[in-house]
PyMOL Python script that loads the backbone (N, CA, C, O; Angstrom):
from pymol import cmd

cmd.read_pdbstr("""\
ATOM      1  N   UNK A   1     -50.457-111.188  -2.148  1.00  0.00           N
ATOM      2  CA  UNK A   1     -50.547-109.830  -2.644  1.00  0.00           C
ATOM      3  C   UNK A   1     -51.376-109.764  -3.922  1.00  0.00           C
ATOM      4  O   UNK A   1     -52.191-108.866  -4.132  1.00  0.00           O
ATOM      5  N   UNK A   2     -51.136-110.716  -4.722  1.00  0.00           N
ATOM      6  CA  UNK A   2     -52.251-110.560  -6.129  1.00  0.00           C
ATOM      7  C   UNK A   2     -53.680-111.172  -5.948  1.00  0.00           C
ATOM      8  O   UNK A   2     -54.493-111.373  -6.850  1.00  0.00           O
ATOM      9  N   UNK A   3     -53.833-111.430  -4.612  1.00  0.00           N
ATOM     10  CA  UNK A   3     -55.576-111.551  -4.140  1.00  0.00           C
ATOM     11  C   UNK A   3     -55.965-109.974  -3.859  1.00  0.00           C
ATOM     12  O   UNK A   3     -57.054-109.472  -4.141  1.00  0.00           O
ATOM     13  N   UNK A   4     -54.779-109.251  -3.205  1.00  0.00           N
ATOM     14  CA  UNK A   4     -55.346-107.726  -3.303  1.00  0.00           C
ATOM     15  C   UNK A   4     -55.418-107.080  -4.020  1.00  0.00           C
ATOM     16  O   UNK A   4     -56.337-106.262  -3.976  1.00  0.00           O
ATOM     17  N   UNK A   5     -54.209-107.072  -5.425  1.00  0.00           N
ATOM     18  CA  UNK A   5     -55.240-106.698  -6.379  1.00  0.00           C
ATOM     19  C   UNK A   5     -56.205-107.153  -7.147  1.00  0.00           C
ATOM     20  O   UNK A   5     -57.000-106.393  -7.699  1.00  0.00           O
ATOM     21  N   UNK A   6     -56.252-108.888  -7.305  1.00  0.00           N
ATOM     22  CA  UNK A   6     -57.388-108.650  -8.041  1.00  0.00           C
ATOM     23  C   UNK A   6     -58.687-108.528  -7.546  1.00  0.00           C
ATOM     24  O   UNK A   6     -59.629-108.373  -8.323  1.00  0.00           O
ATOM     25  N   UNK A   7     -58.861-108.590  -6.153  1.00  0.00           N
ATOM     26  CA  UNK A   7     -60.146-107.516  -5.489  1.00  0.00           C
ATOM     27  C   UNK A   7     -60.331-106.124  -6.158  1.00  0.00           C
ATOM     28  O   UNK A   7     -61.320-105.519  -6.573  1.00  0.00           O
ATOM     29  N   UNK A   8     -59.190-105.887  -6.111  1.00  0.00           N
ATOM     30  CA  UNK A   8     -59.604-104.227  -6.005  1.00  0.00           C
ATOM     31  C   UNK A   8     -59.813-103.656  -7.841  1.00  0.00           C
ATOM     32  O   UNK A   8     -60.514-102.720  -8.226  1.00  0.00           O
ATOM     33  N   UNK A   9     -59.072-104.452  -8.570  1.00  0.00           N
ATOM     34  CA  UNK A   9     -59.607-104.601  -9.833  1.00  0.00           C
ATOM     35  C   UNK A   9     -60.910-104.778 -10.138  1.00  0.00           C
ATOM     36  O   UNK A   9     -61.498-104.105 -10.984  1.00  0.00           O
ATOM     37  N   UNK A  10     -61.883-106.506  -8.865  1.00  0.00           N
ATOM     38  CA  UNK A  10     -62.733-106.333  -9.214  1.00  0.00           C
ATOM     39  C   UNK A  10     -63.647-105.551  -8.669  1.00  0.00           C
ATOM     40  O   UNK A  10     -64.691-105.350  -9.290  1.00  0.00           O
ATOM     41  N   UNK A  11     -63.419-104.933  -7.343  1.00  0.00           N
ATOM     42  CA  UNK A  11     -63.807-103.558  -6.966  1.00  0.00           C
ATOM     43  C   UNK A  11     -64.454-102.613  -8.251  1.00  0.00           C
ATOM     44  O   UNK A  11     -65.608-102.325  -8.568  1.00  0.00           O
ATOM     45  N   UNK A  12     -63.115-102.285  -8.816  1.00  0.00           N
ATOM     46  CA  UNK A  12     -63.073-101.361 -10.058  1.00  0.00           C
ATOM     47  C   UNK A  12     -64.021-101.356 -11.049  1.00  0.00           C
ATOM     48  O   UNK A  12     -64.637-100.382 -11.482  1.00  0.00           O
ATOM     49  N   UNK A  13     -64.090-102.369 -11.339  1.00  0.00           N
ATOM     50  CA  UNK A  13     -64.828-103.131 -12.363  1.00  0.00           C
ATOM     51  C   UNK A  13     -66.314-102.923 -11.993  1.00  0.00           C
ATOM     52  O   UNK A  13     -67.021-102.243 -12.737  1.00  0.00           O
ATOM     53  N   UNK A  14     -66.808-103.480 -10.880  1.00  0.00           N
ATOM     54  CA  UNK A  14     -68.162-103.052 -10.271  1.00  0.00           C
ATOM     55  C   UNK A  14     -68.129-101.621 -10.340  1.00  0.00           C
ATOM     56  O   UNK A  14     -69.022-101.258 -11.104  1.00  0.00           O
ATOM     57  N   UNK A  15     -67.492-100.657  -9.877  1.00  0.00           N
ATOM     58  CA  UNK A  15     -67.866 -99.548 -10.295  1.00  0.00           C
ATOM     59  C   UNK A  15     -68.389 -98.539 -10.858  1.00  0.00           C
ATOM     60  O   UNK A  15     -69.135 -97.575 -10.685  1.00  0.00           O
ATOM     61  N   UNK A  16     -67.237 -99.510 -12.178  1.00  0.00           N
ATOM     62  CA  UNK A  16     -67.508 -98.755 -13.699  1.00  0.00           C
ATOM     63  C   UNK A  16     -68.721 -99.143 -14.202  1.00  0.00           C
ATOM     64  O   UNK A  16     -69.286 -98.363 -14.968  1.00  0.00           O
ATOM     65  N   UNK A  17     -69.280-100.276 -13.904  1.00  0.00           N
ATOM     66  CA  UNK A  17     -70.389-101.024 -14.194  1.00  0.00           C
ATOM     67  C   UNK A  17     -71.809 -99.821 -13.703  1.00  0.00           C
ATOM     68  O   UNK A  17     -72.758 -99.387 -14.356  1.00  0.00           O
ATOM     69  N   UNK A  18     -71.316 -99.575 -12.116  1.00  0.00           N
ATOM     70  CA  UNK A  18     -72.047 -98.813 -11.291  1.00  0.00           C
ATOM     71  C   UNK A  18     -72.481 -97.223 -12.073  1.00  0.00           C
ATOM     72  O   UNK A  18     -73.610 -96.785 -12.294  1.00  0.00           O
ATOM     73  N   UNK A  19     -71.593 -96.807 -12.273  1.00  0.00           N
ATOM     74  CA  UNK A  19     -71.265 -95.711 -13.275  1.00  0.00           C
ATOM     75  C   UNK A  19     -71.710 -95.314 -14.549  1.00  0.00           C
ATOM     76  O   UNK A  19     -71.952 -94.136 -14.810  1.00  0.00           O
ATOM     77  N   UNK A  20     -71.877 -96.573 -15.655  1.00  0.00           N
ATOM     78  CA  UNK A  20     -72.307 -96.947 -16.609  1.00  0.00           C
ATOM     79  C   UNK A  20     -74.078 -96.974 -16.259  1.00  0.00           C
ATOM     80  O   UNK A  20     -74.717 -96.544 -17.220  1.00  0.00           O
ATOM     81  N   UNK A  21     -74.763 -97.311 -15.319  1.00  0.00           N
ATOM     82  CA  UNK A  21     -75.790 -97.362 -14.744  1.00  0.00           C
ATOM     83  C   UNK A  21     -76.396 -96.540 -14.666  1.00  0.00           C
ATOM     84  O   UNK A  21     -77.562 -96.367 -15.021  1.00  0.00           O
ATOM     85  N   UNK A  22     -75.263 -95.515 -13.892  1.00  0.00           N
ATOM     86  CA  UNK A  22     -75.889 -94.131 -13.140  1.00  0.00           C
ATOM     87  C   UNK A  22     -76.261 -93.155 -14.463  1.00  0.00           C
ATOM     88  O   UNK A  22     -77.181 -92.339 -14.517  1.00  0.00           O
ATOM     89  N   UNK A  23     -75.173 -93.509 -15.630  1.00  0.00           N
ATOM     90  CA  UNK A  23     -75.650 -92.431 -16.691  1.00  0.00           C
ATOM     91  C   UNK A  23     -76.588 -92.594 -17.306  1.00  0.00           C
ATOM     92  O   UNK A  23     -77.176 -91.609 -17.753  1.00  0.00           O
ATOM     93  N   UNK A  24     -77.206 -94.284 -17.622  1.00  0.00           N
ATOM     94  CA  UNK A  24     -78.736 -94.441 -17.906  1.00  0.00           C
ATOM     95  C   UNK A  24     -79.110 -93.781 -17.462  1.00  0.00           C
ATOM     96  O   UNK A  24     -79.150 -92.695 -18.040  1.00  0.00           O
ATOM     97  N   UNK A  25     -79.723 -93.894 -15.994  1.00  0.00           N
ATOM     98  CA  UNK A  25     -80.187 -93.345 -15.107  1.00  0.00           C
ATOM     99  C   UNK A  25     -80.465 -91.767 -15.660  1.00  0.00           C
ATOM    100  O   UNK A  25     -81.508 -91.152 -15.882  1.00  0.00           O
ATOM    101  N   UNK A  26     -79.349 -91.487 -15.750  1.00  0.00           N
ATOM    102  CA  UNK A  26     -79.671 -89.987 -15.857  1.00  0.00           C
ATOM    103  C   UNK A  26     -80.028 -89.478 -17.268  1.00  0.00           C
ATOM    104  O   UNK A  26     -80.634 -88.420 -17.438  1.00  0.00           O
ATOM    105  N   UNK A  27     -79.591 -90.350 -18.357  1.00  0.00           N
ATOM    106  CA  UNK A  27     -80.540 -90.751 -19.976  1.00  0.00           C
ATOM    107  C   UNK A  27     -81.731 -90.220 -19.668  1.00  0.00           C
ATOM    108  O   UNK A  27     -82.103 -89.054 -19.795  1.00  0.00           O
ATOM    109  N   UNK A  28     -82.626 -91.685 -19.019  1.00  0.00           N
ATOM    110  CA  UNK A  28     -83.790 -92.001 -18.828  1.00  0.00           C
ATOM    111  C   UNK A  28     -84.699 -91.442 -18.092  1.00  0.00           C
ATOM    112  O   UNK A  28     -85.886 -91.767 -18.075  1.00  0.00           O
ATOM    113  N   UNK A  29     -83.984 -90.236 -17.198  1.00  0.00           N
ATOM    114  CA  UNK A  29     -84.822 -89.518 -16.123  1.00  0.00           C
ATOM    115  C   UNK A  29     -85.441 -90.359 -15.186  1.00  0.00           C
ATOM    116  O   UNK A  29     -86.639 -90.246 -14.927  1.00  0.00           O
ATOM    117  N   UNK A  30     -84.695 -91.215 -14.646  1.00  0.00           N
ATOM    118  CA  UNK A  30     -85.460 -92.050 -13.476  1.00  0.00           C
ATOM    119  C   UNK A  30     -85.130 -91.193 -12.295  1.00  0.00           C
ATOM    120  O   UNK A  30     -83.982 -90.980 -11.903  1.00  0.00           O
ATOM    121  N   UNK A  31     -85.927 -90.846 -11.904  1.00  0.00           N
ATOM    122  CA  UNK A  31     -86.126 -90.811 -10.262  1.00  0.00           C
ATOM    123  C   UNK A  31     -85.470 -91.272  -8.956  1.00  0.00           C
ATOM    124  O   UNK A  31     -85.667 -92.418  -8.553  1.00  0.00           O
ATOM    125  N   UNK A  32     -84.553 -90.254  -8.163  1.00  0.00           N
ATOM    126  CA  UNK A  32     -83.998 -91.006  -6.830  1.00  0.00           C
ATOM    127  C   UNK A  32     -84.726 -91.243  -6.091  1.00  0.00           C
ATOM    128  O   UNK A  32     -84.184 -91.436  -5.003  1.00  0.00           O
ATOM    129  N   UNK A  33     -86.146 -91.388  -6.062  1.00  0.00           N
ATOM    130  CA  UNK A  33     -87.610 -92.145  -5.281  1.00  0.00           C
ATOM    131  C   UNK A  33     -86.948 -93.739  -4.698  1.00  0.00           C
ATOM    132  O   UNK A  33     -86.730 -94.243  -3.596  1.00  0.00           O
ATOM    133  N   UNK A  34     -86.788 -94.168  -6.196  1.00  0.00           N
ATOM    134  CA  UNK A  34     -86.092 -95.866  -5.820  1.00  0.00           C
ATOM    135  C   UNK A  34     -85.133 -96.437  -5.347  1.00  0.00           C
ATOM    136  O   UNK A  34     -84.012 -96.483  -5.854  1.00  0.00           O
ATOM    137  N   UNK A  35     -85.517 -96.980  -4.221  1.00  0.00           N
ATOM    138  CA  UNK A  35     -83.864 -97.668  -3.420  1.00  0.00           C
ATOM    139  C   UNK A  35     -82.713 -97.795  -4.101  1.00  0.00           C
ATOM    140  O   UNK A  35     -81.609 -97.379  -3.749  1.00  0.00           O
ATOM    141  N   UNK A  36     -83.157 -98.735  -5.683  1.00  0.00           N
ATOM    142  CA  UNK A  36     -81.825 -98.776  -6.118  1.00  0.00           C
ATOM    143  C   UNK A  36     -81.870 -97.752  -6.792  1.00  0.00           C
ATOM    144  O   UNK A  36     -81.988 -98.343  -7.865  1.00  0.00           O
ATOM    145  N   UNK A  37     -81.874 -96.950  -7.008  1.00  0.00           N
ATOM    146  CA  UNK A  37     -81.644 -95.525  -8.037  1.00  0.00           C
ATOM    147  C   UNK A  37     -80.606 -94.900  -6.808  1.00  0.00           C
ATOM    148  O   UNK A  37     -79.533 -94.359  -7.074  1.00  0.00           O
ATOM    149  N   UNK A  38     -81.027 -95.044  -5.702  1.00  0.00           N
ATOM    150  CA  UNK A  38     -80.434 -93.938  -4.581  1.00  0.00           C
ATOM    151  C   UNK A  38     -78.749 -94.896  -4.301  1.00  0.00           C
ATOM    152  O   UNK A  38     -77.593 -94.478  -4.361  1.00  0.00           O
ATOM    153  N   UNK A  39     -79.393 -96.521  -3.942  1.00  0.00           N
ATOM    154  CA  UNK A  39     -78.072 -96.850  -3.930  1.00  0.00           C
ATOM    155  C   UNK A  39     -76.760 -97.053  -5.008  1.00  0.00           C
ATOM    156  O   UNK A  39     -75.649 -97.489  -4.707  1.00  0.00           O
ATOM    157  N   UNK A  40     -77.096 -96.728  -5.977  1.00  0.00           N
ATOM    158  CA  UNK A  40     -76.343 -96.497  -7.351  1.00  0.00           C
ATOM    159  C   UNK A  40     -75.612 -94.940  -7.182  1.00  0.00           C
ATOM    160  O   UNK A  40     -74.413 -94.779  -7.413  1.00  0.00           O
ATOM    161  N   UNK A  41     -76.332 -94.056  -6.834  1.00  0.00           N
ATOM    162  CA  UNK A  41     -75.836 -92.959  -6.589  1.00  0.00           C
ATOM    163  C   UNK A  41     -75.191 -92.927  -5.408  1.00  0.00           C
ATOM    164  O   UNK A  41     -74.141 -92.294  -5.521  1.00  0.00           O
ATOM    165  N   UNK A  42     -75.381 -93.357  -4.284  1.00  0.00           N
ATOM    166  CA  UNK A  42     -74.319 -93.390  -3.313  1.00  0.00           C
ATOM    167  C   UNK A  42     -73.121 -94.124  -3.406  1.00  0.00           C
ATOM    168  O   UNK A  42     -72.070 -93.642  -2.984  1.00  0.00           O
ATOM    169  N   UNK A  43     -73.174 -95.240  -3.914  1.00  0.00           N
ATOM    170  CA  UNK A  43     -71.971 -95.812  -4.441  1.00  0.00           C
ATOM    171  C   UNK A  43     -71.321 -95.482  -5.561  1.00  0.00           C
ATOM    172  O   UNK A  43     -70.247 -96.020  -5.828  1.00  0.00           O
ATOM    173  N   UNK A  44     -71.898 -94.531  -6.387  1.00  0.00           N
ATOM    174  CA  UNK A  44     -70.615 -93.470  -7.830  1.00  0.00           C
ATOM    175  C   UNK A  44     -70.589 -92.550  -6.907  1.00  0.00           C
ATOM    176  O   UNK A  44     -69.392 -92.515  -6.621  1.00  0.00           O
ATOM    177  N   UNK A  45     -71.191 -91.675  -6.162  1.00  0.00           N
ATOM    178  CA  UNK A  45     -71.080 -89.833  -6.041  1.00  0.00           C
ATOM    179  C   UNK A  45     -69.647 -89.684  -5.394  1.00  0.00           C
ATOM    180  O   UNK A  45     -69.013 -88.677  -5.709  1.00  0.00           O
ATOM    181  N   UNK A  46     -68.918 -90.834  -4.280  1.00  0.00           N
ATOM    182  CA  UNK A  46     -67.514 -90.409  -3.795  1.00  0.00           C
ATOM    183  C   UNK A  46     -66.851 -89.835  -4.944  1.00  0.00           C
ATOM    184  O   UNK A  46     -66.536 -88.645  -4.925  1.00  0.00           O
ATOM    185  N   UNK A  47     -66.493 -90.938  -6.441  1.00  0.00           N
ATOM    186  CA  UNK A  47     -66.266 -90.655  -7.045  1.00  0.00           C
ATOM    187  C   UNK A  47     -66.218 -89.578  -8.168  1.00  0.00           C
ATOM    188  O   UNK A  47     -65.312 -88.880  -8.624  1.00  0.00           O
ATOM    189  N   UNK A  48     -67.658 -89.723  -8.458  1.00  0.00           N
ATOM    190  CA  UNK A  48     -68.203 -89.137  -9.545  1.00  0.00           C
ATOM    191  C   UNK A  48     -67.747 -87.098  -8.974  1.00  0.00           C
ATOM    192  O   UNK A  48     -67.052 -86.232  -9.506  1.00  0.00           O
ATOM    193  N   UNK A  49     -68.548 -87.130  -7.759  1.00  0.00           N
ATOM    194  CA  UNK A  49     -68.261 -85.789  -7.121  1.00  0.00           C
ATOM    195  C   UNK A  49     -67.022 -85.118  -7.199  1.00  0.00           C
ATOM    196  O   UNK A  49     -67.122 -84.142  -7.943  1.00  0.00           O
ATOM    197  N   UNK A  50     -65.423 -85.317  -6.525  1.00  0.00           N
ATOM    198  CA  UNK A  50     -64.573 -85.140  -7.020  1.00  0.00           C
ATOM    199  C   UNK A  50     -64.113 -84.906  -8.225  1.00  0.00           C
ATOM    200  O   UNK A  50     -63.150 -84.165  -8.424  1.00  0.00           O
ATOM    201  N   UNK A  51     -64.795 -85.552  -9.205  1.00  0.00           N
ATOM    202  CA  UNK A  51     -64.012 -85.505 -10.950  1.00  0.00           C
ATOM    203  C   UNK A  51     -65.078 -84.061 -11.179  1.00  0.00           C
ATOM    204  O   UNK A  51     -64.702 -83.100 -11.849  1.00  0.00           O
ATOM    205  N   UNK A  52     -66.419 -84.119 -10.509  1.00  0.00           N
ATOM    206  CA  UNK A  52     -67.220 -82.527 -11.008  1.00  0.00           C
ATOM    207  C   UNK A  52     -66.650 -81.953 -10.470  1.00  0.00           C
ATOM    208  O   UNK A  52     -66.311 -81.132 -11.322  1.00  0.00           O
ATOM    209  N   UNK A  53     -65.947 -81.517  -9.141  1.00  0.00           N
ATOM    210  CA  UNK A  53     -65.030 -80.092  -8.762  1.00  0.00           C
ATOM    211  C   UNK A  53     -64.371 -80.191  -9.151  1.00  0.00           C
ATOM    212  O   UNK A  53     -63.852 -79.084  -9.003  1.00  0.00           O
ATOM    213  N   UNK A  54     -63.124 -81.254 -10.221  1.00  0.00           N
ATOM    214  CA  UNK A  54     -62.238 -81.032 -11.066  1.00  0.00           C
ATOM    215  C   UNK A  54     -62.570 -80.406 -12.115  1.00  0.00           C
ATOM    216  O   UNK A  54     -61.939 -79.352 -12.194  1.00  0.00           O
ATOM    217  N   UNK A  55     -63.260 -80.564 -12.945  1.00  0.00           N
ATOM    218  CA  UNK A  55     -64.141 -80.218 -14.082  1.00  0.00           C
ATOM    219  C   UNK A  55     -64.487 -78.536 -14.071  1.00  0.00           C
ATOM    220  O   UNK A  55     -64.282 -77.669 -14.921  1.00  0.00           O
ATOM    221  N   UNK A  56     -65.160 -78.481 -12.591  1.00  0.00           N
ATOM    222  CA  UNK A  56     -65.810 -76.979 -12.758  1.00  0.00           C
ATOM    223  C   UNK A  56     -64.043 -76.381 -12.413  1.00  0.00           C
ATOM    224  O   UNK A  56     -63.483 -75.694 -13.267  1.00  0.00           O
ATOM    225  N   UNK A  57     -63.535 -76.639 -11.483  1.00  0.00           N
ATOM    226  CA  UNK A  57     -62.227 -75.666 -11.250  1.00  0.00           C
ATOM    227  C   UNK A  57     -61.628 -75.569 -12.645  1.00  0.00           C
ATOM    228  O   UNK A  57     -61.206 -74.456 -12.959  1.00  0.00           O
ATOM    229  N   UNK A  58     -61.522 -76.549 -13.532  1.00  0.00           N
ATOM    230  CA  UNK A  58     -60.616 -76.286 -14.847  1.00  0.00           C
ATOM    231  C   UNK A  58     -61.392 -75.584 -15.642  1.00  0.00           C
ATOM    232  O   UNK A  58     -60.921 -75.396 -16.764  1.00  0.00           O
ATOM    233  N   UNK A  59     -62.692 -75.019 -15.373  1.00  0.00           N
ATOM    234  CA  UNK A  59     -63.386 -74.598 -16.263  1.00  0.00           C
ATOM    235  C   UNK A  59     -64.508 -75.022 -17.401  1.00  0.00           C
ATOM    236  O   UNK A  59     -64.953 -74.292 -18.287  1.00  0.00           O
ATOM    237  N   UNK A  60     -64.895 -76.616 -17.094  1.00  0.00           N
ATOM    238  CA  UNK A  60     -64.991 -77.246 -17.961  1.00  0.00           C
ATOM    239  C   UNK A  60     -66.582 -78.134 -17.960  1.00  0.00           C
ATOM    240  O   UNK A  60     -67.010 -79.078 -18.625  1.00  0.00           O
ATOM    241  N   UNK A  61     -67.201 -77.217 -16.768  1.00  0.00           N
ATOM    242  CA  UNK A  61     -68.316 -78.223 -16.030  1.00  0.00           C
ATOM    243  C   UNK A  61     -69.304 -77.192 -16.018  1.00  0.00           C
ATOM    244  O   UNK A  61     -69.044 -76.233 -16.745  1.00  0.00           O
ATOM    245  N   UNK A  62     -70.472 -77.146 -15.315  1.00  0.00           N
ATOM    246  CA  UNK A  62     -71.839 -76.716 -15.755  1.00  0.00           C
ATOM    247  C   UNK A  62     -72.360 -76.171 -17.208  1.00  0.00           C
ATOM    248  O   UNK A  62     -72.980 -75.130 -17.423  1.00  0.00           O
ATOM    249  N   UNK A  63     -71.970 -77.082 -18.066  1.00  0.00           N
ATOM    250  CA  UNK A  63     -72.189 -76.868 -18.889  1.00  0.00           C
ATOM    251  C   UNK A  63     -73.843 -77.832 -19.384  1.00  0.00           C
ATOM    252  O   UNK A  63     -74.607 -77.973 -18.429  1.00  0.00           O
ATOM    253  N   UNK A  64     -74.234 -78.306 -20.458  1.00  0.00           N
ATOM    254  CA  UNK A  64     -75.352 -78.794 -21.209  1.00  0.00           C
ATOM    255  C   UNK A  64     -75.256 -80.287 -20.223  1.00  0.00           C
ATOM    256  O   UNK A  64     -76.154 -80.692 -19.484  1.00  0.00           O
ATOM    257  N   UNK A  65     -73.584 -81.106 -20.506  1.00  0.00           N
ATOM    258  CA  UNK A  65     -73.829 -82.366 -20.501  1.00  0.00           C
ATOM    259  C   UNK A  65     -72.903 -82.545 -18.794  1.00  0.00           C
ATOM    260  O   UNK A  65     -72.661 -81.393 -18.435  1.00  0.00           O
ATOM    261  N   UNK A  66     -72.573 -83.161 -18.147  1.00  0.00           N
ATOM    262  CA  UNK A  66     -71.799 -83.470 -17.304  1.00  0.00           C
ATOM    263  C   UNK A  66     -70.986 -84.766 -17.680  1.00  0.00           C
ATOM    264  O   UNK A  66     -71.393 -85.924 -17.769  1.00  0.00           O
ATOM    265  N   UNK A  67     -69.715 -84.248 -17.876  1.00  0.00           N
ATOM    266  CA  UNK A  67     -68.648 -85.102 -18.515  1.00  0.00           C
ATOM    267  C   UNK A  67     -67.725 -85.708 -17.347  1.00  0.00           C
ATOM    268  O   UNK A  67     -66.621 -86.227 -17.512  1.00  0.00           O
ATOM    269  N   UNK A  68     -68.594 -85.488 -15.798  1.00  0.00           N
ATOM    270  CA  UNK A  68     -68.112 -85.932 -14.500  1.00  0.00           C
ATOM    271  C   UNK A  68     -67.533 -87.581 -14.744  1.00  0.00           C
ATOM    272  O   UNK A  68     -66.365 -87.956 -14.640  1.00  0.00           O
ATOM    273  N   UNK A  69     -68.834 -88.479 -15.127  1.00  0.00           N
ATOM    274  CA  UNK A  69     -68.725 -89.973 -15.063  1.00  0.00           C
ATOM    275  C   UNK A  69     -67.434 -90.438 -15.851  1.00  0.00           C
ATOM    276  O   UNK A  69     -66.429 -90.975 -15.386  1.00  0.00           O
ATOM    277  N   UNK A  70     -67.751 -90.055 -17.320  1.00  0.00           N
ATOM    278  CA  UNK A  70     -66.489 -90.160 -17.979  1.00  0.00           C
ATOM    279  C   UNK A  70     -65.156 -89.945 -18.013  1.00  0.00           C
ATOM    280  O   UNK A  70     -64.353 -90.686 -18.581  1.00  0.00           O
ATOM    281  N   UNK A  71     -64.783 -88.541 -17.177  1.00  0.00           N
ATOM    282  CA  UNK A  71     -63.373 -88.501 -16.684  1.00  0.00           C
ATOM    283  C   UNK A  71     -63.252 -89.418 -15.468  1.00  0.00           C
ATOM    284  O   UNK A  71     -62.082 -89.756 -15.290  1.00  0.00           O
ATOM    285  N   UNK A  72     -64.305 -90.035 -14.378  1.00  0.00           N
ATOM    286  CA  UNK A  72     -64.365 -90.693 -13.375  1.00  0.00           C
ATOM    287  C   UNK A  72     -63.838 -92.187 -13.771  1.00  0.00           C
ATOM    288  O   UNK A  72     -63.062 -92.775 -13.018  1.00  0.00           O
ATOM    289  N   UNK A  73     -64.315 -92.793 -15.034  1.00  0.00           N
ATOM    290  CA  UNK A  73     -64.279 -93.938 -15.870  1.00  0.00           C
ATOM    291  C   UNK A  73     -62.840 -93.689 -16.545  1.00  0.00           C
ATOM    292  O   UNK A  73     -62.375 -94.786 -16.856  1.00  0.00           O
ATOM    293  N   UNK A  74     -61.871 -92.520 -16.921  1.00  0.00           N
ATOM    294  CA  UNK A  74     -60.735 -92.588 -17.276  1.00  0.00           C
ATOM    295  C   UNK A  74     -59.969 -93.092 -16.307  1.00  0.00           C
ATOM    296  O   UNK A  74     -59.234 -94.080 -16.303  1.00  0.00           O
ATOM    297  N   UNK A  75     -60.340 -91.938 -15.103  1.00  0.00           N
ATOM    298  CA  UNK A  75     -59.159 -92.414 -14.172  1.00  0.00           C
ATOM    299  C   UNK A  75     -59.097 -93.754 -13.060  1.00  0.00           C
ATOM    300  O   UNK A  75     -58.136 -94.227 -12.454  1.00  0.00           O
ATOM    301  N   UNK A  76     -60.592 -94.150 -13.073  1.00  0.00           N
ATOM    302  CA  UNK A  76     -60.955 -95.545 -12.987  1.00  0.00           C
ATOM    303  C   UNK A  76     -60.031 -96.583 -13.684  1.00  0.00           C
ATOM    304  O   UNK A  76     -59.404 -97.300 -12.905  1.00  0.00           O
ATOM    305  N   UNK A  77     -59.880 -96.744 -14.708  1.00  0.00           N
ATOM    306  CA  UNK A  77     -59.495 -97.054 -16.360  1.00  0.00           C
ATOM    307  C   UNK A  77     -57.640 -97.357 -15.677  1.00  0.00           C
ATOM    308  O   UNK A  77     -57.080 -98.446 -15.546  1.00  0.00           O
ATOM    309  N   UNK A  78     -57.043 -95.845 -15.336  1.00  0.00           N
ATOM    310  CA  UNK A  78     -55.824 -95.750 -15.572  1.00  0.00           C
ATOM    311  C   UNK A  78     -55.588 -96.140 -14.259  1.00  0.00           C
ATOM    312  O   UNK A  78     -54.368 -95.977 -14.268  1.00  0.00           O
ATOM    313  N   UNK A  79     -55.919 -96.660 -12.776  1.00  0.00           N
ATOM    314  CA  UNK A  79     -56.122 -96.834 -11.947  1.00  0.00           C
ATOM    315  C   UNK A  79     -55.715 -98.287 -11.888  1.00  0.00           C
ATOM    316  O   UNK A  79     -54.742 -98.727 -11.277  1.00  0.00           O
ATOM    317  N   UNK A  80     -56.618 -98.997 -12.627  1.00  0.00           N
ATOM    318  CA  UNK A  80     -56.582-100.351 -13.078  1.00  0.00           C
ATOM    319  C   UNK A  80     -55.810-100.974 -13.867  1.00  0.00           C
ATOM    320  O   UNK A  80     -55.405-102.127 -13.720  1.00  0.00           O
ATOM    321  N   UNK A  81     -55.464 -99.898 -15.140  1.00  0.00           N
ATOM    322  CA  UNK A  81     -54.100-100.321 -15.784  1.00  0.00           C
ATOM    323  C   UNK A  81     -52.561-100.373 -14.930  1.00  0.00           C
ATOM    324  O   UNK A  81     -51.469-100.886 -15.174  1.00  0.00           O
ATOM    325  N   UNK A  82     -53.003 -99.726 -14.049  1.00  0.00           N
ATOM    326  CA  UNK A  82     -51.361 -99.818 -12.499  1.00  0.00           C
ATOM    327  C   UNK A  82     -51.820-100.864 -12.250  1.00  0.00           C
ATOM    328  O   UNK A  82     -51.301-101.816 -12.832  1.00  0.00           O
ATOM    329  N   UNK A  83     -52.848-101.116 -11.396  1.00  0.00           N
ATOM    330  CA  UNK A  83     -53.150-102.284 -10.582  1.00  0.00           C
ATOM    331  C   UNK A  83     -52.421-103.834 -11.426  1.00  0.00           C
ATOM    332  O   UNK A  83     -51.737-104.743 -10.958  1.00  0.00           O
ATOM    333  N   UNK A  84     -52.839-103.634 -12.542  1.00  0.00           N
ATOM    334  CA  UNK A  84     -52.731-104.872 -13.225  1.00  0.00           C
ATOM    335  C   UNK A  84     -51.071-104.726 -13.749  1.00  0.00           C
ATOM    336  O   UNK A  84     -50.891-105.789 -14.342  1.00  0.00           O
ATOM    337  N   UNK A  85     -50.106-104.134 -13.802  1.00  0.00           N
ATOM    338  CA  UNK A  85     -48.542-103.784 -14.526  1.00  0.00           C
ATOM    339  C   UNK A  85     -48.299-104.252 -12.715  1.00  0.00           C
ATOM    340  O   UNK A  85     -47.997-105.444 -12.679  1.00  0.00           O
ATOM    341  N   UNK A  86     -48.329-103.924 -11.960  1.00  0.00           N
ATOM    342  CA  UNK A  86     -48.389-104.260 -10.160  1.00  0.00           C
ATOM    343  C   UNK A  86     -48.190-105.995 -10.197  1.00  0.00           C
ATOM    344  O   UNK A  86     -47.291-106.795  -9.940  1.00  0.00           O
ATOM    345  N   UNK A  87     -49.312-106.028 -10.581  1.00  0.00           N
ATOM    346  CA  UNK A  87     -49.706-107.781  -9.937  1.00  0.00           C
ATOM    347  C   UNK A  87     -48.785-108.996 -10.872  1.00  0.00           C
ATOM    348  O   UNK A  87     -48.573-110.176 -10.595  1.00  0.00           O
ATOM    349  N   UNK A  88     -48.227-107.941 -12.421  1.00  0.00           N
ATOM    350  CA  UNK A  88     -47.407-109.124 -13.492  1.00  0.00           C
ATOM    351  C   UNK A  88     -45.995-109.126 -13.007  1.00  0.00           C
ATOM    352  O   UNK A  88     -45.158-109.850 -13.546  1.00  0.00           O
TER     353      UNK A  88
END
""", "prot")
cmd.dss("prot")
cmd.show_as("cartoon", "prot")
cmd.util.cbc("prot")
cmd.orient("prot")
């Protein structure tokens, strides 16, 4: 059982990594032209997407910045803090 979580921890972990990426990305104005630009975004948007219809329903989204990734990276975060109280 603690091989499944610590997959899915390191699942997690790639993610956030993934995530951390995508907001360069969107810093830097790179272009979804590039394979990996596109596959970075297909692997956050399950995520990332959900936390923006949370955001806009609470009122809190189309605004200047998109604060999508970062609530995505909380509950990422608190996700992982179970996983790991689980596996001790």
């Amino acid at each position: 059982m603690q091989a499944i979580y610590r997959a899915l921890i390191i699942l997690i972990r790639i993610i956030e990594i993934f995530i951390f990426i995508r907001v360069l990305f969107n810093l830097l104005g790179v272009s979804m032209g590039s394979p990996i630009v596109g596959f970075i975004y297909e692997m956050t948007e399950p995520i990332i997407g959900p936390c923006r219809k949370l955001l806009y329903k609470l009122g809190l989204g189309g605004g200047m910045f998109d604060f999508s990734p970062a609530l995505a990276l909380v509950l990422l975060n608190v996700l992982k803090t179970l996983l790991l109280k689980n596996m001790l």
